[in-house]
OpenMM code with the backbone's topology and positions (N, CA, C; nanometers):
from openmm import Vec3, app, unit

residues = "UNK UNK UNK UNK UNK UNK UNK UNK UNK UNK UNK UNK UNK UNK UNK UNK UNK UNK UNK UNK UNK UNK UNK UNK UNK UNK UNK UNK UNK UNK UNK UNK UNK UNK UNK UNK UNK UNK UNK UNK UNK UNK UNK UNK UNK UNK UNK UNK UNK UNK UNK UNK UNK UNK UNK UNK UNK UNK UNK UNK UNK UNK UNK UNK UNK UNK UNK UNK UNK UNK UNK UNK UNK UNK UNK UNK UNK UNK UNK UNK UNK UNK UNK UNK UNK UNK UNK UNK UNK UNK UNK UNK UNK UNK UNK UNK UNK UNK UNK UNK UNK UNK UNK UNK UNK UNK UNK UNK UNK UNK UNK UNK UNK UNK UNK UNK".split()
positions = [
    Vec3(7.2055, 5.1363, -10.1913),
    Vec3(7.2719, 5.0779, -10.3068),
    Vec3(7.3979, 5.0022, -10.2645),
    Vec3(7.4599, 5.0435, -10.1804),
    Vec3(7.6268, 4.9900, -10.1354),
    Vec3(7.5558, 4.8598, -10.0466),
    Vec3(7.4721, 4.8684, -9.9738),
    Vec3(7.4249, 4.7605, -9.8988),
    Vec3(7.3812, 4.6344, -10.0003),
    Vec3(7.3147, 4.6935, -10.1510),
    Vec3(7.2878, 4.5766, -10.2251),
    Vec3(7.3740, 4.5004, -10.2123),
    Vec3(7.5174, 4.5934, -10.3278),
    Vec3(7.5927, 4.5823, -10.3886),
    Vec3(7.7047, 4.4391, -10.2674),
    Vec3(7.6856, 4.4524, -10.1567),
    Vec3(7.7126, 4.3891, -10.0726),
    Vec3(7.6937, 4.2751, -10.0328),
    Vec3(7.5563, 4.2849, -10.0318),
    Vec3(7.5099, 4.1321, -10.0843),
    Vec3(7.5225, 4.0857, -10.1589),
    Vec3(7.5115, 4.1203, -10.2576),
    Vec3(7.5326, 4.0977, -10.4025),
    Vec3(7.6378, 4.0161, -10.3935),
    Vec3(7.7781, 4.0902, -10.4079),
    Vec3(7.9332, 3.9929, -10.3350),
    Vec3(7.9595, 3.9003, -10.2405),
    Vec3(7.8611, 3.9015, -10.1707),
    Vec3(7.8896, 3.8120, -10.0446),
    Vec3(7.8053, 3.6973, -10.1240),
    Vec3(7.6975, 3.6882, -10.1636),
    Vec3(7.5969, 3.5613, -10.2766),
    Vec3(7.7233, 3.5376, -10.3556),
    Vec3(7.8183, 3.6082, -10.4286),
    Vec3(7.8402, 3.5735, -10.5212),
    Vec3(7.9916, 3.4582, -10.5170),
    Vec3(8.0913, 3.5203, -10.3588),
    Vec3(8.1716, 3.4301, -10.2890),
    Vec3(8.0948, 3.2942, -10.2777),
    Vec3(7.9800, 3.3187, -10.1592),
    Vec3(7.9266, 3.2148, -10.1432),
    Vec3(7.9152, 3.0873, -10.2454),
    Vec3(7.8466, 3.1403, -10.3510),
    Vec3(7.7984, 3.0575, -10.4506),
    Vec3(7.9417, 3.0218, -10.5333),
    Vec3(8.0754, 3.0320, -10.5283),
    Vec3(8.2003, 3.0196, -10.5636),
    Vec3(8.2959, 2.9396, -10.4924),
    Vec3(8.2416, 2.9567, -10.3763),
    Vec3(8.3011, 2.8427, -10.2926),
    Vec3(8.2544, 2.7078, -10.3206),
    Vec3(8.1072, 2.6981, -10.3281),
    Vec3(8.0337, 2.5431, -10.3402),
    Vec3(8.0509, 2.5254, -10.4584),
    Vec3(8.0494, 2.5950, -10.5610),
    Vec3(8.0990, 2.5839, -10.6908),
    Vec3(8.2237, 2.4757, -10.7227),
    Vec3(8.3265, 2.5094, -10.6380),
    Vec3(8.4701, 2.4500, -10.6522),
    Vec3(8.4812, 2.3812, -10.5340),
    Vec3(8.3785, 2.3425, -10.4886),
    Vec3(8.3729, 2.2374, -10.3824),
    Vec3(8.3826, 2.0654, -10.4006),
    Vec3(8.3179, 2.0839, -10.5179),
    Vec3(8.3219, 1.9567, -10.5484),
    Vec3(8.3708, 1.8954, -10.6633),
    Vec3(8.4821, 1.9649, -10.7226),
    Vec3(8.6101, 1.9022, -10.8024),
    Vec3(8.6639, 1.8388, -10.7527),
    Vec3(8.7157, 1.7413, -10.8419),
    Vec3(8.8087, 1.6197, -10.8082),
    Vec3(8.9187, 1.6473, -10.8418),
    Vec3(8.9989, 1.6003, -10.7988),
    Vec3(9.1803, 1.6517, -10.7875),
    Vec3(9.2016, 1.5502, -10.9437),
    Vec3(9.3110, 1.5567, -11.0040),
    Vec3(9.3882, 1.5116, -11.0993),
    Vec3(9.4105, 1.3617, -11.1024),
    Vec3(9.4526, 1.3150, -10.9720),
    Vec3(9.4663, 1.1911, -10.9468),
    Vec3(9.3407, 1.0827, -10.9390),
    Vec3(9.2003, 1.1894, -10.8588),
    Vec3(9.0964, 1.0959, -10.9263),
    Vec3(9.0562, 1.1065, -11.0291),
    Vec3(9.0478, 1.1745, -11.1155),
    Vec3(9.0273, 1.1841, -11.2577),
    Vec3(9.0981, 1.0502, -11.3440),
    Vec3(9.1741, 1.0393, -11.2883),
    Vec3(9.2657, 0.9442, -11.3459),
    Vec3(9.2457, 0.7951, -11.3189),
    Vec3(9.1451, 0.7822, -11.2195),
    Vec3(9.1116, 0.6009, -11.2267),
    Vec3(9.0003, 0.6085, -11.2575),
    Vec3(8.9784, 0.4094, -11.3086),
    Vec3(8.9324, 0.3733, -11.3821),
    Vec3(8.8378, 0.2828, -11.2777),
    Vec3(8.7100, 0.3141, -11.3434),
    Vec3(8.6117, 0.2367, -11.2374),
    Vec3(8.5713, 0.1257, -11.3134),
    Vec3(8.6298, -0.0039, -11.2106),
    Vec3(8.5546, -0.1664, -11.2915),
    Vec3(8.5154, -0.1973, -11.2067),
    Vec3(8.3556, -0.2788, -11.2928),
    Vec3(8.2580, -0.3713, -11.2193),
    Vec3(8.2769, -0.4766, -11.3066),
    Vec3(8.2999, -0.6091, -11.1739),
    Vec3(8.2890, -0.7174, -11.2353),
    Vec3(8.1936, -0.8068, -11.1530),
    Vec3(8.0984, -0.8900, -11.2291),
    Vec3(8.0013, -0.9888, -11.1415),
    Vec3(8.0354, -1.1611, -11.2205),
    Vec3(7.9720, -1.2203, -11.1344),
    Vec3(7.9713, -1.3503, -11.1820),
    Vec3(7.9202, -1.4409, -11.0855),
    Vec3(7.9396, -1.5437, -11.1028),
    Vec3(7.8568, -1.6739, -11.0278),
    Vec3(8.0192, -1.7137, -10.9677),
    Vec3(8.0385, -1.8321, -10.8686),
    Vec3(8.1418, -1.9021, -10.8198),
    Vec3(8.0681, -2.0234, -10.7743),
    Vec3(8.1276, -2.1437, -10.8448),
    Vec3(8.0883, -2.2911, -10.7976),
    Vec3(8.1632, -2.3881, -10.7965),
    Vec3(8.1315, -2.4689, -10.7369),
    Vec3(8.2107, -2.6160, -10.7307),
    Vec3(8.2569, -2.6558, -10.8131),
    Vec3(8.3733, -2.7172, -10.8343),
    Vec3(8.3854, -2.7734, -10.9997),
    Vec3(8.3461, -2.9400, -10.9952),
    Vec3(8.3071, -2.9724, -10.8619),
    Vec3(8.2582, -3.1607, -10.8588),
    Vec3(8.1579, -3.1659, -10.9014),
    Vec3(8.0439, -3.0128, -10.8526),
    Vec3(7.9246, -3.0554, -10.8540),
    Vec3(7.8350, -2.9568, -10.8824),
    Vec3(7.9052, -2.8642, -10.8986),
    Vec3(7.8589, -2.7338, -10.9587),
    Vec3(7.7673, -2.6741, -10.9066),
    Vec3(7.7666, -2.6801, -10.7468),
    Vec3(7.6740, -2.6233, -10.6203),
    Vec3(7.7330, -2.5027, -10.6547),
    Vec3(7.6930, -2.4055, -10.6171),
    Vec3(7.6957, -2.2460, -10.6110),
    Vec3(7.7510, -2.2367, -10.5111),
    Vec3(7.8515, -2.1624, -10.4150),
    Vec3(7.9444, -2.1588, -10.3222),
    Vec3(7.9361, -1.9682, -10.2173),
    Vec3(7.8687, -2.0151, -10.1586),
    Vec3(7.8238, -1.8512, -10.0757),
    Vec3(7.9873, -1.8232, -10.0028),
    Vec3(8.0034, -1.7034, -9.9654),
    Vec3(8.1012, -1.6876, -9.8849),
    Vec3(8.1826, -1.6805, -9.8930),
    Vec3(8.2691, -1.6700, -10.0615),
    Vec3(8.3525, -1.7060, -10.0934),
    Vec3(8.4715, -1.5450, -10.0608),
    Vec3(8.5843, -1.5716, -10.0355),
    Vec3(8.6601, -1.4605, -10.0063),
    Vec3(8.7083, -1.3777, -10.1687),
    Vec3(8.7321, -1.2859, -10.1656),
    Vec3(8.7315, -1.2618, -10.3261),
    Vec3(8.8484, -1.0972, -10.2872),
    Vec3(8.9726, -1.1284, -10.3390),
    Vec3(9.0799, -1.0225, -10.3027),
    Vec3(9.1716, -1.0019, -10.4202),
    Vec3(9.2751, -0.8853, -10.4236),
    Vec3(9.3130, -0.8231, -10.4896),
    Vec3(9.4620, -0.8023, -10.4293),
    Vec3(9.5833, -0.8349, -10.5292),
    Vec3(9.7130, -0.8189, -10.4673),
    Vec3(9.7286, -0.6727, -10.4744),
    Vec3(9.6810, -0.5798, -10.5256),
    Vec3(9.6973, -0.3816, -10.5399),
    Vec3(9.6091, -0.3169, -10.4667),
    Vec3(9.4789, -0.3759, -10.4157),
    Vec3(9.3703, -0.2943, -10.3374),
    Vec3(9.3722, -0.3487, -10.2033),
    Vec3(9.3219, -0.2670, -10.1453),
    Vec3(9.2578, -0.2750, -9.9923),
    Vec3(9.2028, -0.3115, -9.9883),
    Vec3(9.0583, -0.3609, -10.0604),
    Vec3(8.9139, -0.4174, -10.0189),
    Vec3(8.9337, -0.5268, -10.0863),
    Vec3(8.8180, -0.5658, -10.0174),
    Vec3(8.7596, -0.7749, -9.9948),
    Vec3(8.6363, -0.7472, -10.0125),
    Vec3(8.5590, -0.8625, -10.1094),
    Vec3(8.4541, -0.8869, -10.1334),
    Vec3(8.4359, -1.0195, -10.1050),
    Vec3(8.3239, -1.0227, -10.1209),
    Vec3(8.2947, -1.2029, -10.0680),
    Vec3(8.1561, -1.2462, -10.1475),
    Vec3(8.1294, -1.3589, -10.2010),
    Vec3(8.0132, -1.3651, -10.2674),
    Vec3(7.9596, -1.4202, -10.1749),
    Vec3(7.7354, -1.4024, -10.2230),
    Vec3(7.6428, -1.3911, -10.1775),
    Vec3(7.5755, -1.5135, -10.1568),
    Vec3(7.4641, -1.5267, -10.0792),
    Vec3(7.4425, -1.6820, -10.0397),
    Vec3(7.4044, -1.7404, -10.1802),
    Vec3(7.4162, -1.6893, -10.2750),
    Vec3(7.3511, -1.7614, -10.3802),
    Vec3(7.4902, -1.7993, -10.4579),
    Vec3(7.6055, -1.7861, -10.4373),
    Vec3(7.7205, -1.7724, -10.4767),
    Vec3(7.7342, -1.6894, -10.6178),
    Vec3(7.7149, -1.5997, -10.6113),
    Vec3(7.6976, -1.4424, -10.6970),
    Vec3(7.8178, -1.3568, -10.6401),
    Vec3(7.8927, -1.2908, -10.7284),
    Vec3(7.9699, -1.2089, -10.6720),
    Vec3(7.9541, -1.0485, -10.7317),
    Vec3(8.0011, -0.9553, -10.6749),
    Vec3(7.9853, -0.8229, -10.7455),
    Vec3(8.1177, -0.7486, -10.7197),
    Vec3(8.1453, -0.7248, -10.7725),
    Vec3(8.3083, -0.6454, -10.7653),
    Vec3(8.3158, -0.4606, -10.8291),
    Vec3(8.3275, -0.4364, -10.7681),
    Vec3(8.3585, -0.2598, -10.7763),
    Vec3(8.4866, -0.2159, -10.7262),
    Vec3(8.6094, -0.1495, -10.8570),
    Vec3(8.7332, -0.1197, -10.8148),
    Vec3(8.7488, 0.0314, -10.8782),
    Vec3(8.7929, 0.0665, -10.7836),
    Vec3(8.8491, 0.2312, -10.8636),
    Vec3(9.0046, 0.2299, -10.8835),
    Vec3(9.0483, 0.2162, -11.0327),
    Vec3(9.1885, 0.1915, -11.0210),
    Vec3(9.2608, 0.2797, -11.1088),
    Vec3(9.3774, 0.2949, -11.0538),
    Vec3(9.4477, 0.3504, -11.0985),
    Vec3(9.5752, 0.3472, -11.1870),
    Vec3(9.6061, 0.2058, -11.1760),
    Vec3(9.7036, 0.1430, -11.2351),
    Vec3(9.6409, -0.0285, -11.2098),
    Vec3(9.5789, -0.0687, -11.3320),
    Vec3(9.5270, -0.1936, -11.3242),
    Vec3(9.6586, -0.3208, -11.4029),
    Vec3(9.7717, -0.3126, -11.4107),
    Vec3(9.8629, -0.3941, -11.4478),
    Vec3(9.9232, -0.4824, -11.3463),
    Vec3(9.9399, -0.5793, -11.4026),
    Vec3(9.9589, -0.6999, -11.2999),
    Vec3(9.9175, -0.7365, -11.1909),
    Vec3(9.7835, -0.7192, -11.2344),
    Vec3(9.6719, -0.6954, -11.0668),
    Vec3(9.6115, -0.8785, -11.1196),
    Vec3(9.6232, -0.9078, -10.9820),
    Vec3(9.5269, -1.0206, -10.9578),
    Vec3(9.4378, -1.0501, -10.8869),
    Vec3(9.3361, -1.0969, -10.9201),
    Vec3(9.2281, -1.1552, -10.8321),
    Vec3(9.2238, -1.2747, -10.7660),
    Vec3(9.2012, -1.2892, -10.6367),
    Vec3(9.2361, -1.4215, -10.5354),
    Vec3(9.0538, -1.4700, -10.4988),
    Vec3(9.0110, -1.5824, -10.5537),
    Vec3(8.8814, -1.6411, -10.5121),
    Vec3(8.9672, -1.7586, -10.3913),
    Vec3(8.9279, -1.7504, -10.2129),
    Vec3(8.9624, -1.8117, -10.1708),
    Vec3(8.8650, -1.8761, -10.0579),
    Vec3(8.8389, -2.0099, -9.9792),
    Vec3(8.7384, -2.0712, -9.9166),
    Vec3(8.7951, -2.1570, -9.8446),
    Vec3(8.7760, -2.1686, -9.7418),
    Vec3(8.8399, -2.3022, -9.6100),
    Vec3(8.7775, -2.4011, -9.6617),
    Vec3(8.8273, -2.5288, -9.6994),
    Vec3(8.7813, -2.6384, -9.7821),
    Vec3(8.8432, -2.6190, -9.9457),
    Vec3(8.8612, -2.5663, -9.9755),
    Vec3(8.8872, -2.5441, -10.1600),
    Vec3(9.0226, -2.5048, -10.1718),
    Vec3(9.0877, -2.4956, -10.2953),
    Vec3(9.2094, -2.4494, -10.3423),
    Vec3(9.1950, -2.2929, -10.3746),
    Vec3(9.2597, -2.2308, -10.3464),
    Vec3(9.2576, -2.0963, -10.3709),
    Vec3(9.2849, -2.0557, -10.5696),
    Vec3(9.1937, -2.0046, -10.6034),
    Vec3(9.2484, -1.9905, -10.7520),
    Vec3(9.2418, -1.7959, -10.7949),
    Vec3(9.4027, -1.7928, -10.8151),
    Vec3(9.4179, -1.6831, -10.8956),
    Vec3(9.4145, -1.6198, -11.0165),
    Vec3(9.3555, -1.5165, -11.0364),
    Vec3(9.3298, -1.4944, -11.2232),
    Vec3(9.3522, -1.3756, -11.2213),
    Vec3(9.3953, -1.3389, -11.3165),
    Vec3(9.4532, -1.2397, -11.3736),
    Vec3(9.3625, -1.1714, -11.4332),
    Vec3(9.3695, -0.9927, -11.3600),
    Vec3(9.2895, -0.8867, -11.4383),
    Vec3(9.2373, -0.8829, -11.5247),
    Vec3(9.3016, -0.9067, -11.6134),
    Vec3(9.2795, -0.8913, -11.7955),
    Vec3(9.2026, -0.9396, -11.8180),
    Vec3(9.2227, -1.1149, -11.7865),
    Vec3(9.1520, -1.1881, -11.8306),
    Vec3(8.9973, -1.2020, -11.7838),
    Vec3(8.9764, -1.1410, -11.6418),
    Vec3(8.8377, -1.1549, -11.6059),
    Vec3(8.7529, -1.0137, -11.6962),
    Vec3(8.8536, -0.9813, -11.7331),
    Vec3(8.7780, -0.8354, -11.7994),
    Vec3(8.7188, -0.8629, -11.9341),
    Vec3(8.8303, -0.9608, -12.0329),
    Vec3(8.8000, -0.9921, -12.1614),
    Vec3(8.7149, -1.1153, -12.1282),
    Vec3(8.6612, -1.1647, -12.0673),
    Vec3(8.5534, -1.2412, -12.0621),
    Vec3(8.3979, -1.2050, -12.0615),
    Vec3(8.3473, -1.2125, -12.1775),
    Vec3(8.2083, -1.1426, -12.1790),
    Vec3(8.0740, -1.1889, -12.1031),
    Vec3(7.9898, -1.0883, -12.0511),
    Vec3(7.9024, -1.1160, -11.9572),
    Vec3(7.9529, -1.1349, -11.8359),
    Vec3(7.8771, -1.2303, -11.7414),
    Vec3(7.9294, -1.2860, -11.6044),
    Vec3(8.0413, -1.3812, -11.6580),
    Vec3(8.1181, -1.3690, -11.5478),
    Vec3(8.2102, -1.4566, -11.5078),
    Vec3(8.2110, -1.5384, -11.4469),
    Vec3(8.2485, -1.6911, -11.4827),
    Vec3(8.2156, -1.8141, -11.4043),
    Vec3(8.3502, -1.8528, -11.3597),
    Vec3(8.3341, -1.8703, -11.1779),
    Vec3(8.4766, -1.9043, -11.1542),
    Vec3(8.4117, -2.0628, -11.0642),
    Vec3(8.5080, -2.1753, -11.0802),
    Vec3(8.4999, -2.2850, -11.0388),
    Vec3(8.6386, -2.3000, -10.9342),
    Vec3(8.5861, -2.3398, -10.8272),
    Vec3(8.6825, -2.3560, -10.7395),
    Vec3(8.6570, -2.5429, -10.6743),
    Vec3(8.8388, -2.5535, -10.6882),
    Vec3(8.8195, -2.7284, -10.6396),
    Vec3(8.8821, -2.7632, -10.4838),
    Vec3(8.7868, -2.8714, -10.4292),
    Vec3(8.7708, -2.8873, -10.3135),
    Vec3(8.8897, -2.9407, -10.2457),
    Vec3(8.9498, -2.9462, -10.1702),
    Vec3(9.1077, -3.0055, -10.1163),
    Vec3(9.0141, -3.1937, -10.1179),
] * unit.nanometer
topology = app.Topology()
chain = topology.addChain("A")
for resn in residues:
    res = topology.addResidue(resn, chain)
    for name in ("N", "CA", "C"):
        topology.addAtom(name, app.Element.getBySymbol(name[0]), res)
């Protein structure tokens, strides 16, 4: 019986540890996950533009759109105020936009970038 009872406790640690293994602390609880997609093209000629550099003045990561000039954006944030987005390309003008606004724009987002 004491030998059950033993196991019994030791299953029951076990299964208490993995239990609380995979909570998230306070601070991730607290950001906010945005996806944003859209197309990026020329504004002469409205070619679709692959490669494009695609950055953030508050985050670490860089995205870049796809040979089809498609972009996909995934941010986990935590404080999304006065955050901007940088679409930039060797040949083109760099154009900055503002958080908000790519957010209150419904569906995809069309960004046009002009050629030097």
């Amino acid at each position: 019986m004491k030998r059950r009872l033993n196991y019994f406790s030791l299953a029951l640690v076990f299964i208490n540890c993995f239990a609380f293994a995979g909570e998230q602390s306070l601070s991730d609880k607290a950001k906010n996950i945005i996806v944003i997609s859209g197309k990026i093209s020329d504004t002469n000629n409205n070619e679709l533009l692959a490669g494009v550099k695609i950055s953030c003045n508050n985050c670490e990561k860089t995205f870049y759109s796809d040979l089809d000039g498609y972009f996909f954006i995934h941010l986990d944030l935590v404080d999304s105020e006065n955050l901007k987005i940088e679409f930039s390309q060797i040949g083109y003008y760099a154009k900055s936009i503002d958080f908000k606004e790519l957010l209150g724009s419904s569906g995809n987002t069309y960004i046009d970038l002009k050629s030097k």
